[in-house]
C-alpha positions as CSV (number, residue, x, y, z in Angstrom):
1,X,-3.2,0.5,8.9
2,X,-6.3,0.7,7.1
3,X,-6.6,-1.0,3.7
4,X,-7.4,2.7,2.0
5,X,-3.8,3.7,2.2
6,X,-1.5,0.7,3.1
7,X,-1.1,0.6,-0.5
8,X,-0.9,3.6,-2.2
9,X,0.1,1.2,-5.7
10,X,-3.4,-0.6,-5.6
11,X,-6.5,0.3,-6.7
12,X,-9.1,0.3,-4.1
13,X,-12.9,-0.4,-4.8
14,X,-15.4,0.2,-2.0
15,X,-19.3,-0.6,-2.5
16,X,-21.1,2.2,-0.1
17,X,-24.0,0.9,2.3
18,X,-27.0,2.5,4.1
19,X,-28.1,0.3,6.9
20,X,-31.4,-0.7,7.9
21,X,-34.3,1.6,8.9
22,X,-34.7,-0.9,12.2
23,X,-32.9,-3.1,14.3
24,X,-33.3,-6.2,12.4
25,X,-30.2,-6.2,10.0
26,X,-30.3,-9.9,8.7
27,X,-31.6,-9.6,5.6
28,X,-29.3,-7.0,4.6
29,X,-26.6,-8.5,5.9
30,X,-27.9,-11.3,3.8
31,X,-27.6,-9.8,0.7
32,X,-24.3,-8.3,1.3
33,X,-22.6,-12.0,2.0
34,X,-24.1,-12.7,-1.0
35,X,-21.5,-10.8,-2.8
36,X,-18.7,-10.6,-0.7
37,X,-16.9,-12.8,-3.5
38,X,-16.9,-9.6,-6.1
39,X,-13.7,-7.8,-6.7
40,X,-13.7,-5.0,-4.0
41,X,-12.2,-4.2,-1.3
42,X,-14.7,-3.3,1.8
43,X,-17.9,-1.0,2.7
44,X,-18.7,2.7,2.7
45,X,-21.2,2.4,5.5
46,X,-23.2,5.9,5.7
47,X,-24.5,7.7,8.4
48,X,-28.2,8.7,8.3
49,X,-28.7,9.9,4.5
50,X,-31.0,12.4,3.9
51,X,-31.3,13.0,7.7
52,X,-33.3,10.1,8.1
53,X,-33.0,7.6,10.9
54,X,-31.3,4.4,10.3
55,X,-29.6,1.7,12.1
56,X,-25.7,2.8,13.9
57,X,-23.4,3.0,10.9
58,X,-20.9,2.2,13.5
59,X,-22.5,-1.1,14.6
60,X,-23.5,-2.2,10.7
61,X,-19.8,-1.9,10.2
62,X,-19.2,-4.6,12.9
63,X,-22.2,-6.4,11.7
64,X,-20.7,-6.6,8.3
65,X,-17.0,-7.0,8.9
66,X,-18.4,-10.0,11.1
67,X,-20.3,-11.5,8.0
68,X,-18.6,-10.8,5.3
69,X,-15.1,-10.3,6.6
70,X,-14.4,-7.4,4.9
71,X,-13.5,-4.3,6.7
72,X,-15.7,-0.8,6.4
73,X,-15.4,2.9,6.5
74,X,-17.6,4.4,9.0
75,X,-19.2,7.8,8.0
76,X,-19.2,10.6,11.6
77,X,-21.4,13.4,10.8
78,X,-20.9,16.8,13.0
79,X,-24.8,17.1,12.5
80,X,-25.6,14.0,14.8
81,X,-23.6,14.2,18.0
82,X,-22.1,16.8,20.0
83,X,-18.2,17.0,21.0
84,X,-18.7,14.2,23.7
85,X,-20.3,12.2,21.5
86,X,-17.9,12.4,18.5
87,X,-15.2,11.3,21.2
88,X,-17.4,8.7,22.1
89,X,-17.8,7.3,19.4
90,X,-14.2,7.7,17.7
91,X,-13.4,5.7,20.7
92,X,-16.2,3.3,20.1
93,X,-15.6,2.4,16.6
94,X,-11.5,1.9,17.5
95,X,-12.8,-0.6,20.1
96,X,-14.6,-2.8,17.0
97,X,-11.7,-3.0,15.3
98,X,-13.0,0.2,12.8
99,X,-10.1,1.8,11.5
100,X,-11.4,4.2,8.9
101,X,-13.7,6.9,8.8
102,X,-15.3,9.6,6.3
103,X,-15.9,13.0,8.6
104,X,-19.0,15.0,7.1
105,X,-21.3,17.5,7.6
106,X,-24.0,15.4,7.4
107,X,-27.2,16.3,5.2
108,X,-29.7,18.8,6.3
109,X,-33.2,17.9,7.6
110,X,-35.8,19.7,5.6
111,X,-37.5,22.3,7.5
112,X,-41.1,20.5,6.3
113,X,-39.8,17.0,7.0
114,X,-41.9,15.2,8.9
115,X,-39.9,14.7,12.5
116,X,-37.6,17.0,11.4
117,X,-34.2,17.0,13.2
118,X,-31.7,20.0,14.9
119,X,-28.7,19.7,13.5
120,X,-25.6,19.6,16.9
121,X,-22.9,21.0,14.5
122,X,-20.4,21.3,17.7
123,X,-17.9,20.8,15.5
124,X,-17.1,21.9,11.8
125,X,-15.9,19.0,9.4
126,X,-11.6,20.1,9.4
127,X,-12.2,19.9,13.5
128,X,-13.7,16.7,13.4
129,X,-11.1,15.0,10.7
130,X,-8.4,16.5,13.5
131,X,-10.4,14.8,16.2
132,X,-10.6,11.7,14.0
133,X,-6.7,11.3,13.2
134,X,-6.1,12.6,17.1
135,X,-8.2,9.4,18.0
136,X,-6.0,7.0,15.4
137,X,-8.3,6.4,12.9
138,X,-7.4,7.1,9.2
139,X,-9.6,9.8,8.7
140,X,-11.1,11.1,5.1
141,X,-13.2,13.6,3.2
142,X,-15.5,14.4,0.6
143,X,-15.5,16.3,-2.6
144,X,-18.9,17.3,-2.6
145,X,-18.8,19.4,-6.2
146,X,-21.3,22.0,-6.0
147,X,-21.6,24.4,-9.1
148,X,-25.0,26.1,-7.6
149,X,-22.9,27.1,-5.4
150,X,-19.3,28.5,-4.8
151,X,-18.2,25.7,-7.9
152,X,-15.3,23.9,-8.6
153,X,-12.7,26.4,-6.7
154,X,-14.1,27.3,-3.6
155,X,-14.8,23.3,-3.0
156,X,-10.9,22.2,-3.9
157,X,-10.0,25.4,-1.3
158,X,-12.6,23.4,1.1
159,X,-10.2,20.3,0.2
160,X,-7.1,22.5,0.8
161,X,-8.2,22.7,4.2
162,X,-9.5,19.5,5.1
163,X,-6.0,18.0,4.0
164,X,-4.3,20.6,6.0
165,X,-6.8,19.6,9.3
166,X,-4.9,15.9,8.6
167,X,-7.8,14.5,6.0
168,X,-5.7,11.2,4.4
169,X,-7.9,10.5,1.4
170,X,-10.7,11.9,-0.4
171,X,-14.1,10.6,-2.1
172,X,-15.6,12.4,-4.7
173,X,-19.5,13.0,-4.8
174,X,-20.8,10.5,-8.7
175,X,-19.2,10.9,-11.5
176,X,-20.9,10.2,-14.8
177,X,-18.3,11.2,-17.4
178,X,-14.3,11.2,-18.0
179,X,-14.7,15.0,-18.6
180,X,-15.9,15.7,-15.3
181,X,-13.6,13.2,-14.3
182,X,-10.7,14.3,-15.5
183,X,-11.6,17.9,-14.5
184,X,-11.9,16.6,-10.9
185,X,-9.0,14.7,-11.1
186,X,-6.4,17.4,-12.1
187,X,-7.8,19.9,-10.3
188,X,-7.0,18.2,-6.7
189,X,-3.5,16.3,-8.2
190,X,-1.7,18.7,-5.9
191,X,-3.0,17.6,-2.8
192,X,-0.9,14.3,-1.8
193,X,-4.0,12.2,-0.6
194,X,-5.3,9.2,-2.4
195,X,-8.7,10.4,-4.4
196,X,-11.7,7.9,-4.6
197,X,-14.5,8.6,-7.7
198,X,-18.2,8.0,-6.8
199,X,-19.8,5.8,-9.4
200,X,-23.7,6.2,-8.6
201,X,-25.4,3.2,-11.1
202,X,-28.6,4.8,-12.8
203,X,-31.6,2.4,-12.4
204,X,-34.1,4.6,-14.9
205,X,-34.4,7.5,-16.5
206,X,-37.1,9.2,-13.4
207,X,-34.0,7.9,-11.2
208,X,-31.2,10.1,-13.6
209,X,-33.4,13.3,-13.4
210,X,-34.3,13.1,-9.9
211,X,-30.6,12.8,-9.2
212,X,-29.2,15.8,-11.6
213,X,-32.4,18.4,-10.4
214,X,-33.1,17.6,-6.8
215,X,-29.6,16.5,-5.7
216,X,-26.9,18.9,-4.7
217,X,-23.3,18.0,-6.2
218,X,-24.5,15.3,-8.8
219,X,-24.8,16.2,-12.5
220,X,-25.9,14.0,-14.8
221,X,-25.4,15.1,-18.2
222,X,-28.3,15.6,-20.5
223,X,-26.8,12.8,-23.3
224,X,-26.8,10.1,-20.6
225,X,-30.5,11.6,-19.6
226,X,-31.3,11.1,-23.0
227,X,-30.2,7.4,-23.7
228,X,-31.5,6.1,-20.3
229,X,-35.0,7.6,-21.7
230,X,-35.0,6.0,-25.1
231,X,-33.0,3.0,-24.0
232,X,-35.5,-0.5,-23.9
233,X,-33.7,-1.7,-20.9
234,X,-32.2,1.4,-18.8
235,X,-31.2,-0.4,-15.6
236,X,-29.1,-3.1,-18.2
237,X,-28.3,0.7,-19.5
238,X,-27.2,2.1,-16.5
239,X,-25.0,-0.9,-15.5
240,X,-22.7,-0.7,-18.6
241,X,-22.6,2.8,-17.9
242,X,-21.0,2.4,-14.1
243,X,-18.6,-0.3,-15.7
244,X,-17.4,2.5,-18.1
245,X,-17.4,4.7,-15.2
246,X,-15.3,1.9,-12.9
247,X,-13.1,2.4,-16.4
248,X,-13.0,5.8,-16.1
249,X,-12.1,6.0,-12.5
250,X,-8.9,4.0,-12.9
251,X,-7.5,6.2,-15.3
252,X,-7.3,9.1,-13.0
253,X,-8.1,7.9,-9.3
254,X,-6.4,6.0,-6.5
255,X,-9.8,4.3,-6.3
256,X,-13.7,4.0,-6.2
257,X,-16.9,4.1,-4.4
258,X,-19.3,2.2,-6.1
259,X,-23.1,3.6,-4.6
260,X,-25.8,0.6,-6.0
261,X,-28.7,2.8,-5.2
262,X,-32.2,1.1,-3.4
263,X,-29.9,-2.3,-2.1
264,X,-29.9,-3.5,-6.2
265,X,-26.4,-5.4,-5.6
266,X,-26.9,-7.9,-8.0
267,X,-26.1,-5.3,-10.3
268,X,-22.7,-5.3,-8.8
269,X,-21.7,-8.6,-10.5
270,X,-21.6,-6.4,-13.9
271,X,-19.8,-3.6,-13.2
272,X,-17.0,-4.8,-11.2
């Protein structure tokens, strides 16, 4: 059973992972035995951020579950593979001993981007969370709060669905106040799923604003903007913010995803 529900008492702390642009994984890998001690519970390994190439999220999660000993979730987008190669790789990650996997959509490639990708999209996200529970995997989704767009409603109706296509948990995009947190939190405490909070540690004020105006579903709110401008040391800043956050989160969540952004995981130490 995977360690995201076998105890729906605990709360669970994840740190999320992007794997190497290459093949050569050691010194990540490195870096993250180098804090396997901390307080949490395994990895969020994603799957091609930003529709950029990395390394397998599927073999990272080996990698690291072979290091460190800790097990990871394995992020399956729709816009990678086609049907045969969800299945294939459902199958593959079941194989290694992967139990646990976020199903999403998968970021778009910008139309300018340099190499720019086709998105497969076979598959919608509720078909492949279906596809993932069919295969035996404990299956998740995300919260990805967008008030550009449809807002708070429409993306708990989103949830509505993916809980009714078998989702069994659910990670919310960063969080940076108990407001929003709290708002979040009630507004999906009918759907009987445990809910993880994104905590996304700010490493300078550039880093807050890029986040709030060029990121879709992350809002940073203009007082935090504000103190990680004047503030004489914003990444020390930052850090006691995410601890508040970590706070924050088990007030009103089954858990946490903590997102250190640019491989800084000696932050980590601090905030858990």
């Amino acid at each position: 059973m995977s360690f995201l529900v076998s105890d729906s008492k605990k709360f669970v702390t994840t740190i999320e992972v992007v794997p190497p642009a290459g093949s050569d994984p050691q010194a990540l890998l490195d870096k993250l035995a180098g804090i396997s001690h901390l307080d949490f519970d395994g990895f969020s390994v994603a799957t091609n951020p930003v529709a950029k190439p990395r390394m397998s999220a599927m073999v990272f999660c080996h990698l690291l579950r072979r290091k460190t000993g800790k097990p990871s979730i394995l992020h399956l987008t729709v816009r990678d593979h086609n049907v045969l190669g969800l299945q294939a790789e459902l199958w593959g990650a079941l194989a290694l001993g992967i139990d646990t996997l976020i199903a999403i959509t998968g970021d778009p490639s910008a139309a300018r981007q340099k190499g720019a990708c086709t998105p497969v999209n076979d598959l919608n996200v509720y078909q492949l969370i279906t596809m993932g529970n069919a295969a035996g995997l404990t299956t998740g989704g995300v919260l990805d709060f967008r008030p550009e767009r449809s807002g708070l409603a429409g993306e708990i109706k989103r949830l509505e669905k993916k809980v009714a296509a078998g989702c069994r948990f659910i990670v919310t995009q960063p969080v940076y106040d108990e407001k929003t947190a709290q708002t979040l939190a009630d507004a999906c405490a009918h759907l009987p799923v445990p809910k993880i909070m994104g905590i996304l540690p700010l490493l300078s004020f550039k880093h807050a604003c890029f986040l709030n105006d060029k990121v879709d579903g992350i809002a940073v709110p203009e007082p935090l903007r504000r103190e990680m401008e004047t503030s004489d040391d914003p990444v020390h800043t930052g850090t006691v913010q995410a601890k508040t956050m970590l706070k924050t989160a088990k007030k009103y969540f089954s858990g946490a995803c903590v997102m250190p952004p640019f491989e800084r995981f000696e932050i980590l130490a601090d905030i858990l």
